[in-house]
N, C-alpha and C positions, 0 to 999 in steps of 0.2 A: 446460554453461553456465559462464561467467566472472565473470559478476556481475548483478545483480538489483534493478533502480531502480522504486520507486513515487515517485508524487505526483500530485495531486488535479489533475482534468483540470482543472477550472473551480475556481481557489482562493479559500476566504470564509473569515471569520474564525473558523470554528471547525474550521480544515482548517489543517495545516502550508504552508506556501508556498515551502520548499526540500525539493528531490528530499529522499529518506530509500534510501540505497546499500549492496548487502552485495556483498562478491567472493570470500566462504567459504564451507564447506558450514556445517551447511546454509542454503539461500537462503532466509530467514523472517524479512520485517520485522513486527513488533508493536507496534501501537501505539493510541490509544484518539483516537473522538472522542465530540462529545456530539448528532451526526447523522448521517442517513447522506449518502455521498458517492461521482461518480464520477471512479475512479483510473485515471492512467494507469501502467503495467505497462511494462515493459523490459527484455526477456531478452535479454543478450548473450549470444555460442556463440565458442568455440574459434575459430579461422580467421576470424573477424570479422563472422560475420552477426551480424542483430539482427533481435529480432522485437516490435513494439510489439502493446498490447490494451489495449483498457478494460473495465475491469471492475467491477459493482458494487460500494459497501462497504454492506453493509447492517448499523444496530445492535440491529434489533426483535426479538432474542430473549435469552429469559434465557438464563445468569446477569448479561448486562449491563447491565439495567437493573434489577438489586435491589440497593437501601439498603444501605447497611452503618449498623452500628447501633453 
């Protein structure tokens, strides 16, 4: 792989609305929302394919929705 594009299929305001790109290992964007959302995925390959997917973000399990005090 040569680089690695998310961003939110359908963008709302509590979703980024510019792609988020890495072209290093390793391929791991992180990042927070305050819903869940679905993403579109973008894996570039060596020789020039490309292979899109959507995929859930889900944020209904701890530790992400506990308080910090």
């Amino acid at each position: 792989m040569t680089r690695l594009t998310v961003l939110a299929a359908v963008p709302s305001g509590n979703t980024q609305r510019q792609p988020c790109t890495v072209d290093k290992v390793p391929f791991a964007i992180i990042g927070s929302s305050s819903e869940p959302f679905l993403a579109k995925v973008v894996m570039e390959w060596t020789g020039g394919g490309k292979m899109e997917v959507e995929h859930w973000i889900d944020v209904c399990c701890p530790p992400f929705h506990v308080p910090l005090h």
